[in-house]
N, C-alpha and C positions, 0 to 999 in steps of 0.2 A: 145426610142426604135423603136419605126415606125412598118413597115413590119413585120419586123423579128419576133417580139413579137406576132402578130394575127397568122401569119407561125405554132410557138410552141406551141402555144393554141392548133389548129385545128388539131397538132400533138397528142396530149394527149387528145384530146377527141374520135378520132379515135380507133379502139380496138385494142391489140398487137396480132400478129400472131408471134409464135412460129416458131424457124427455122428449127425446125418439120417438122410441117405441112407446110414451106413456099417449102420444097424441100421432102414433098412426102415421109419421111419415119416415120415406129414406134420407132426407136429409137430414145433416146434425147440429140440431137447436143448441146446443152447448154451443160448437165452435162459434156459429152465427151468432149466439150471443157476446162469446169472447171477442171476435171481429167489430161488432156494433161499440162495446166500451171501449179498445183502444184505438177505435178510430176517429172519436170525439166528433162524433156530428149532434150531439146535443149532450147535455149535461147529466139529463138522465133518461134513461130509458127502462120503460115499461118491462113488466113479465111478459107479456104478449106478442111484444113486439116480434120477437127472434122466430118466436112458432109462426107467426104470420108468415114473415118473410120467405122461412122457411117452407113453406107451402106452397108460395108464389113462382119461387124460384124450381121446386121439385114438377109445378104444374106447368110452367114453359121447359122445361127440360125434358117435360114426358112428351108431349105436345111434339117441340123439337123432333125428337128422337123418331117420334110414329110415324111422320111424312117425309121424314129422310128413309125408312125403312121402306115407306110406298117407292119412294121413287130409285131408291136400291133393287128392290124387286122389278120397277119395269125395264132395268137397264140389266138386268136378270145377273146379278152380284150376290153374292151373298152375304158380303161386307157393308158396312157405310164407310164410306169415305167422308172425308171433308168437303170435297166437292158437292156430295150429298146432301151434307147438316147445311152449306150454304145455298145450293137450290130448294131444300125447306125454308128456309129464314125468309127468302126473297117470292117464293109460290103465296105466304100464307101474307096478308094485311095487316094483321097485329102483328107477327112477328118482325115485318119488315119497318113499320114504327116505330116501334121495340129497339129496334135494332139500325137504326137510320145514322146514328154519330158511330157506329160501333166501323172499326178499318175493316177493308176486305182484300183479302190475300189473294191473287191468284185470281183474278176477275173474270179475266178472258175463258174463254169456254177450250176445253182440252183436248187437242187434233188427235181424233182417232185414226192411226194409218190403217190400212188395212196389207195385211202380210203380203199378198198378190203384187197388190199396185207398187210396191218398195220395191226399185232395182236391187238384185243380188252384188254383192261386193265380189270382186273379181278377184281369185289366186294372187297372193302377191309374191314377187317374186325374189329368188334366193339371189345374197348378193355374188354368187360366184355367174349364179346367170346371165347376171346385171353386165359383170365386168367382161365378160364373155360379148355377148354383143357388141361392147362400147371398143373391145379391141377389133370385133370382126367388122367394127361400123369404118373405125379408125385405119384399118389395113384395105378398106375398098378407097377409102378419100385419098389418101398418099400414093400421089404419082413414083412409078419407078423408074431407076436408072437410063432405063434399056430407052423408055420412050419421051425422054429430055431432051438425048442427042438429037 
């Protein structure tokens, strides 16, 4: 073996860097790469390709993310909702290109009641109550004996 062999040693003892982290982004160039070969849109594909995409996909997802967070904060939320990531989608030009064949859940805008304006729900009542009336309703309607004659 010679060389070559201490070479591969000193390879595998070294630790792996992901090609993540090796080109600076959060998303995961491996998967993307795995995702591009069994999904047979061409025959072969590039080194490059996956980190590209992957960059593409991490810059409309950051993008995304920022103007749903604007518009969380002026509906003063602390959360994003889905509601949210959809009025970014539809505020922003590219994104709504982007995103023009994509379905959309939930279209209509979301009635905010307000707690005031809502009628209160009324005591409801015991069925001994119920049957209580329905005999006192029942013994006013029945004519008595006395006034047939």
């Amino acid at each position: 073996g010679g060389p070559w062999r201490q070479l591969e040693r000193c390879r595998s003892v070294q630790s792996r860097v992901s090609r993540s982290s090796r080109t600076g982004l959060l998303f995961p160039v491996s998967h993307i790469d795995r995702l591009l070969c069994r999904g047979c849109f061409a025959k072969r594909i590039g080194a490059a390709a996956p980190i590209y995409l992957a960059a593409v996909l991490q810059c409309v997802t950051q993008h995304t993310v920022e103007v749903a967070g604007k518009i969380s904060k002026e509906n003063k939320k602390q959360c994003i909702s889905p509601r949210h990531l959809q009025l970014a989608a539809q505020s922003s030009p590219e994104l709504k290109q982007l995103l023009r064949g994509a379905p959309r859940h939930r279209g209509s805008t979301v009635p905010c009641s307000q707690p005031v304006a809502s009628p209160r729900n009324k005591k409801k009542k015991r069925k001994s109550e119920k049957r209580w009336l329905r005999q006192k309703a029942a013994a006013a309607h029945v004519p008595t004996p006395a006034s047939s004659k």
